[in-house]
C-alpha positions in Angstrom: 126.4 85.8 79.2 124.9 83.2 77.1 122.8 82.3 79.4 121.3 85.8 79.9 120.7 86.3 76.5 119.3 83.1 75.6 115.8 84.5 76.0 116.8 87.2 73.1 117.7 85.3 70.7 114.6 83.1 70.4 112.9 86.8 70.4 115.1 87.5 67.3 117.2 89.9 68.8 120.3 90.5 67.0 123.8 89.6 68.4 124.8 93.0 69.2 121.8 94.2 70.8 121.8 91.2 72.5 125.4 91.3 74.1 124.6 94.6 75.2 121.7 94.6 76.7 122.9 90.9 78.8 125.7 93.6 80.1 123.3 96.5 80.7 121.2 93.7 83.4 124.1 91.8 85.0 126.0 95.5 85.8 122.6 96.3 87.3 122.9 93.0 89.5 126.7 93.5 90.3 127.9 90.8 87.8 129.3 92.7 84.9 133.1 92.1 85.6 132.1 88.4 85.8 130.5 88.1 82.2 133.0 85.4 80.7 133.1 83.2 83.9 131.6 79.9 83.3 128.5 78.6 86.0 130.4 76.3 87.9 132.7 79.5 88.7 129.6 81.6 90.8 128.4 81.3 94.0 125.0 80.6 95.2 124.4 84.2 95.4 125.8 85.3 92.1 123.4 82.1 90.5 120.6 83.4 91.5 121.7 87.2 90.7 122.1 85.9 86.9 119.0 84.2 87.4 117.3 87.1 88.1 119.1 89.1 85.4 117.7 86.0 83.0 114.2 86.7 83.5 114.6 90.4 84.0 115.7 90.6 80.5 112.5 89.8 78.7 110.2 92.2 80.7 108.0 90.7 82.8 104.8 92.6 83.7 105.2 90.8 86.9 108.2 89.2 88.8 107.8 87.4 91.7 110.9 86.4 93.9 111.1 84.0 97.3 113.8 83.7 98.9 112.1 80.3 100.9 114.2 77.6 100.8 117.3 78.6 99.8 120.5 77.8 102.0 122.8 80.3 102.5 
């Protein structure tokens, strides 16, 4: 989860709010139940689900996503 909240804690964010809202975006990408597991432990397509979630998190105005060159 660290890792999805990273970008919220050099916004200021506190601790709580933080946590939260890192659980709020990887439940919307399938990952809640996975929250303690370490990076090593995913597979390709849960990295690039918490990824996702990492970005997502801050708000972009704009997100762009390709899907080129990854192996499945």
């Amino acid at each position: 989860m660290k890792n999805v909240d990273s970008r919220l804690y050099y916004q200021g964010v506190l601790h709580k709010k933080r946590s939260e809202t890192a659980l709020e975006y990887l439940d919307r990408l399938g990952l809640k139940n996975r929250w303690k597991y370490l990076p090593d432990e995913f597979s390709v397509r849960q990295k690039q689900r918490v990824s996702i979630a990492r970005v997502l998190i801050s708000q972009p105005q704009i997100f762009w996503y390709s899907k080129n060159g990854i192996k499945n």
